[in-house]
N, C-alpha and C positions, 0 to 999 in steps of 0.2 A: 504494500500500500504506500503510495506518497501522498503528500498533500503539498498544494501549490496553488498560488495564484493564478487568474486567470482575466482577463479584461481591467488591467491597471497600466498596460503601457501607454494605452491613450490620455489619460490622465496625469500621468507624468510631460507626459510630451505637450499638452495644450493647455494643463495648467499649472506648470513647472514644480509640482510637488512629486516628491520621492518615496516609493514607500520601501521598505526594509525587509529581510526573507522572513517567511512566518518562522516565529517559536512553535515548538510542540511538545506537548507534555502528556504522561500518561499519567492520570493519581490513581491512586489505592482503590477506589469507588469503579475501575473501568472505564471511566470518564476522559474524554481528551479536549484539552482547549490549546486553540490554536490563538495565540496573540500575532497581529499583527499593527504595526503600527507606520506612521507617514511623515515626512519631517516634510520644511519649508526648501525649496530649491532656490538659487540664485536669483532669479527673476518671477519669482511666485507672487503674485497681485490677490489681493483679501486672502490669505492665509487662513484668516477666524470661520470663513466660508467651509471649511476639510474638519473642524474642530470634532463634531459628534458626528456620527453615521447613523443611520437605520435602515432596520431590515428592506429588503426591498422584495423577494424571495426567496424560495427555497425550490430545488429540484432533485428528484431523485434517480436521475437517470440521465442521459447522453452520453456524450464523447467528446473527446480534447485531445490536442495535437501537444505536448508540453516535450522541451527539447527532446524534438524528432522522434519524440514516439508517441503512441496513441494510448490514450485511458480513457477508460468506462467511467463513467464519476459521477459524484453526490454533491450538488453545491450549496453553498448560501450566497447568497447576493445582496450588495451593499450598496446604498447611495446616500450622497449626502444631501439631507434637504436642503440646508440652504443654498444649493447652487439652483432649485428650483424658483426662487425667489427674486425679484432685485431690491432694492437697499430699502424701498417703501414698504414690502411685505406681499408684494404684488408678483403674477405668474414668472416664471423666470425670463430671464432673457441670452439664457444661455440655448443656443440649436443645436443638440446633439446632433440631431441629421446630416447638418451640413458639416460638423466634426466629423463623420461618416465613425460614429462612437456611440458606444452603448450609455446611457446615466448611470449603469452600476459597474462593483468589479467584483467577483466572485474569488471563495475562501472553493477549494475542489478537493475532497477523497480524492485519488482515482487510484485503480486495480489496472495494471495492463491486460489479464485476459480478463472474460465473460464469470472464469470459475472462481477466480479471484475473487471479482466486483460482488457475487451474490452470496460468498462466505464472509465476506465484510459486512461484518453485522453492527456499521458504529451509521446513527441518523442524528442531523442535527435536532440540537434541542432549545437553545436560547443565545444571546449573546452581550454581553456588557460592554456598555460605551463606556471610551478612557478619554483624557485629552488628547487628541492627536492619535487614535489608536480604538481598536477595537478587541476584545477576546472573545473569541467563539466557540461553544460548547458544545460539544459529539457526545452522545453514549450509546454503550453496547447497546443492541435490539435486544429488548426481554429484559429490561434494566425494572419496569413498574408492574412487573409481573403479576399483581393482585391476586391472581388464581392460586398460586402457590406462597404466599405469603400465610405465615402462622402468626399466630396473637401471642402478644408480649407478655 
């Protein structure tokens, strides 16, 4: 299994912010949170704009090209709203289209084969804004197992 970014090079490139390789941690619980986080570039204009992310979606399923090879993957997906906005509170005036760019950038599982991807038993599950950064929480499938669960 790796995990990798996925649609954040355009946002480095057009709004000169950098982001950093994911952390990844496994704790005691099964649980894996992936940090990743963004720092300010050279010529980065409203910086405060990148500050908190939110969810945008989640997918459990496709395909990704991640250095020249191909994975099955699970993603979450992130945008930041206030790039939806401009400085009054009003729709944005930002065109992704014409960025020819997605508004979000995606946290990806991916498994190289099919047998892989379907024994990867980690779905996302929530995720906490930082300053400048986000951490996003995976757990095992069968993690709130209620049916088997006994009383204290």
């Amino acid at each position: 299994m790796k995990i990798f970014l996925s649609n954040h090079k355009p946002f480095e490139k057009h709004f000169k912010i950098k982001f950093e390789e994911p952390k990844v941690k496994v704790h005691t619980n099964g649980f894996l949170s992936v940090t990743v986080d963004w720092m300010k570039g050279k010529d980065t204009v409203d910086f405060w704009r990148f500050k908190y992310p939110d969810l945008a979606h989640t997918q459990y399923g496709g395909d990704a090209i991640y250095k020249r090879k191909r994975y099955f993957i699970k993603t979450a997906s992130f945008s930041f709203p206030e790039l939806q906005k401009d400085y009054e509170g009003q729709e944005s005036k930002v065109d992704f289209k014409a960025l020819k760019m997605t508004p979000w950038f995606d946290i990806c599982l991916g498994s190289e084969t099919e047998e892989e991807f379907n024994k990867n038993t980690y779905d996302y599950q929530f995720f906490e804004q930082t300053k400048y950064g986000l951490i996003c929480w995976f757990a095992p499938r069968g993690w709130e197992d209620w049916n088997n669960a006994k009383d204290f």
